[in-house]
FIDRENVO-566224 format. One record per residue (C-alpha): residue in three letters; residue number from 1; x, y, z. Coordinates in pm, 1 decimal. Each point is the difference from the previous one (the first is absolute). Example, Ala and Ser with C-alpha at 12.3 -4.5 7.8 and 13.67 -1.06 7.14 Angstrom:
BEGIN
+------+------+----------+----------+----------+
: resn : resi :        x :        y :        z :
+------+------+----------+----------+----------+
:  ALA :    1 :   1230.0 :   -450.0 :    780.0 :
:  SER :    2 :    137.0 :    344.0 :    -66.0 :
+------+------+----------+----------+----------+
***
This chain:
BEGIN
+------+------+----------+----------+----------+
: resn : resi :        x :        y :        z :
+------+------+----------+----------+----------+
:  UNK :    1 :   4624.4 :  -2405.8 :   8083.1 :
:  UNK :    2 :     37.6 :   -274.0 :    243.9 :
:  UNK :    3 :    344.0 :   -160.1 :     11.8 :
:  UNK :    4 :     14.1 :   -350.0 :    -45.8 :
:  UNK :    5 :    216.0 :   -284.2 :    150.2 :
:  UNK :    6 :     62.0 :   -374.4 :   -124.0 :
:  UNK :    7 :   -100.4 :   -342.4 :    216.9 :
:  UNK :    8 :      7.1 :   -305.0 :     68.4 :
:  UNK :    9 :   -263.8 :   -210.1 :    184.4 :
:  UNK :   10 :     71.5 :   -335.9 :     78.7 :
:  UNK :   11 :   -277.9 :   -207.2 :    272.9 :
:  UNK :   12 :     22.6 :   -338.3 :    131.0 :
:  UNK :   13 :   -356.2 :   -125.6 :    119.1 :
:  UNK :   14 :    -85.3 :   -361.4 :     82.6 :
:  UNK :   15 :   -358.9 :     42.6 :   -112.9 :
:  UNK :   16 :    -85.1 :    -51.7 :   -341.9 :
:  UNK :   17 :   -319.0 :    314.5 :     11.2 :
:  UNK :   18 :    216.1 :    241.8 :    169.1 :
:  UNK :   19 :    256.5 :    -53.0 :   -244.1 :
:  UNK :   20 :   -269.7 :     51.6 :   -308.7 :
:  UNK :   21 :   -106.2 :    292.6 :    166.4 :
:  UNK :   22 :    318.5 :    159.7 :     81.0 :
:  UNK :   23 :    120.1 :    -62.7 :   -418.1 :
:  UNK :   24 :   -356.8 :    125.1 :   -102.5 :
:  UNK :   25 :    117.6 :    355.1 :    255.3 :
:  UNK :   26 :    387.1 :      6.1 :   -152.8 :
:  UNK :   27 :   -142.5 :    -61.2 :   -398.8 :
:  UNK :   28 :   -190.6 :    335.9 :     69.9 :
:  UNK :   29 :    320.3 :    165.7 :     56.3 :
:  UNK :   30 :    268.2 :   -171.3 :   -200.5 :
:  UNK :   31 :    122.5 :   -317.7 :   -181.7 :
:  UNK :   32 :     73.5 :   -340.1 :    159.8 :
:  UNK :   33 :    367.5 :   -114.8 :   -101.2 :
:  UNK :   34 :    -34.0 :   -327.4 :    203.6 :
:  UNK :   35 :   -295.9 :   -161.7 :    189.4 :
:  UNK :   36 :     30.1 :    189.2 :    316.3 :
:  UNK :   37 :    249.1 :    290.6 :   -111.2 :
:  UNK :   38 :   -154.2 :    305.5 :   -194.5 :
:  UNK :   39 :    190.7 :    308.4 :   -133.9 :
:  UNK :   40 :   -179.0 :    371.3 :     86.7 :
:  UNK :   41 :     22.4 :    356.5 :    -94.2 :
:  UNK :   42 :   -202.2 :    186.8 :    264.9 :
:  UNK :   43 :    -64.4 :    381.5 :    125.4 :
:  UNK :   44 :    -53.3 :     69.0 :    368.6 :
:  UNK :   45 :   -368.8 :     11.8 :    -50.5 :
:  UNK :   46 :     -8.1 :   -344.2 :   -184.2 :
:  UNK :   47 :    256.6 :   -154.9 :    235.6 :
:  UNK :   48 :   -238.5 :    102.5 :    261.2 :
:  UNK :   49 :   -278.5 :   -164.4 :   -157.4 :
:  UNK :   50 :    153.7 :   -333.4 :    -71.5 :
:  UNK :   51 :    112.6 :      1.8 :    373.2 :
:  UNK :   52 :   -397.1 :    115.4 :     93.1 :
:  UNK :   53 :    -68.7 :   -312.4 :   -266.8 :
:  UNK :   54 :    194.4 :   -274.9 :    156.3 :
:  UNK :   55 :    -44.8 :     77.1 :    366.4 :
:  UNK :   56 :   -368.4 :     23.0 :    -65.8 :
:  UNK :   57 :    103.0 :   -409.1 :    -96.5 :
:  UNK :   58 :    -12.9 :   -111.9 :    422.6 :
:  UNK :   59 :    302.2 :   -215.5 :   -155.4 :
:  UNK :   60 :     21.2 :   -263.7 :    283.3 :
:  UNK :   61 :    238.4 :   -251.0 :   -197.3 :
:  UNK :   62 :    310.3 :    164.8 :   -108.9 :
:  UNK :   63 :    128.6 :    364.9 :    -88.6 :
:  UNK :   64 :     72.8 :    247.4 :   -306.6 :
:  UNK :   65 :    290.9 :    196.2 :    -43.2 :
:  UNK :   66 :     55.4 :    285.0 :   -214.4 :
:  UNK :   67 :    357.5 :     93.2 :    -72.2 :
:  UNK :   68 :    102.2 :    298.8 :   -130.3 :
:  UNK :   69 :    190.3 :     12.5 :   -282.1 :
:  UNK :   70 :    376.2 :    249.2 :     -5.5 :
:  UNK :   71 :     33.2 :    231.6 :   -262.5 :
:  UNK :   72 :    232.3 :   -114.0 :   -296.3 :
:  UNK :   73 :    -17.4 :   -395.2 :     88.4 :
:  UNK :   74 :    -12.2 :   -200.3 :   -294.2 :
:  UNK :   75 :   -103.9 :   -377.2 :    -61.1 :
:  UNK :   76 :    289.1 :   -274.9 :     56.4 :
:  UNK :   77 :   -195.5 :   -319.5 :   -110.8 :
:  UNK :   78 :    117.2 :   -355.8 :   -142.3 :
:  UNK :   79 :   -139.6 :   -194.5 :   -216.7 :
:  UNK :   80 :   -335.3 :     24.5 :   -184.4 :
:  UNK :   81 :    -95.9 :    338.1 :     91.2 :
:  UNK :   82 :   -329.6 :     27.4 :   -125.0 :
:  UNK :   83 :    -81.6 :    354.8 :   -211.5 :
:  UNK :   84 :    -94.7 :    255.5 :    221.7 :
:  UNK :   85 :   -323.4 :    210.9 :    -45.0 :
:  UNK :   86 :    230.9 :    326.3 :     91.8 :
:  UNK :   87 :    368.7 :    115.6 :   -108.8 :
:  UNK :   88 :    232.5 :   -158.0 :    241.3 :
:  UNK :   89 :    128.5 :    356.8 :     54.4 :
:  UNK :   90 :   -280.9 :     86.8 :    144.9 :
:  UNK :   91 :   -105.5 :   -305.5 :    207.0 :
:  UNK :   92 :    261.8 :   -285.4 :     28.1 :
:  UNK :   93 :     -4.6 :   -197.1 :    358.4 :
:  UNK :   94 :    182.4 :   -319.9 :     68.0 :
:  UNK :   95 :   -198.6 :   -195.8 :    235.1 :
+------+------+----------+----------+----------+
***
């Protein structure tokens, strides 16, 4: 069984099609918590693809990061926190 490992990609592009295309990439592989921060839960293999994905992009306007996430951290947030689609247990990032 693959072992899996928690995210977060975050991009800042100047160009309104390479942003669309980098979300439409990221939606495929987790869910957007802001408009250019998304929250993952990947395997080697799919890492590897969503890295394949986005540098098949050319990106010539900006860059994405992906983060990885530390065992155990939890979400520190203020104010309206909207409902998460996953326990906080399990993913929970202040960003």
């Amino acid at each position: 069984m693959p072992r899996y490992a928690d995210y977060v990609a975050a991009y800042d592009l100047t160009e309104d099609r390479e942003r669309n295309r980098v979300a439409k990439v990221l939606e495929g592989f987790g869910f957007r918590v802001q408009f250019s921060v998304f929250e993952l839960r990947l395997s080697p293999a799919s890492k590897t693809r969503l890295l394949n994905r986005l540098s098949e992009l050319n990106l010539k306007t900006g860059w994405v990061g992906l983060y990885r996430r530390q065992h155990g951290s939890a979400l520190d947030a203020v104010g309206c926190v909207p409902e998460r689609p996953l326990k906080d247990d399990d993913y929970a990032w202040f960003v």
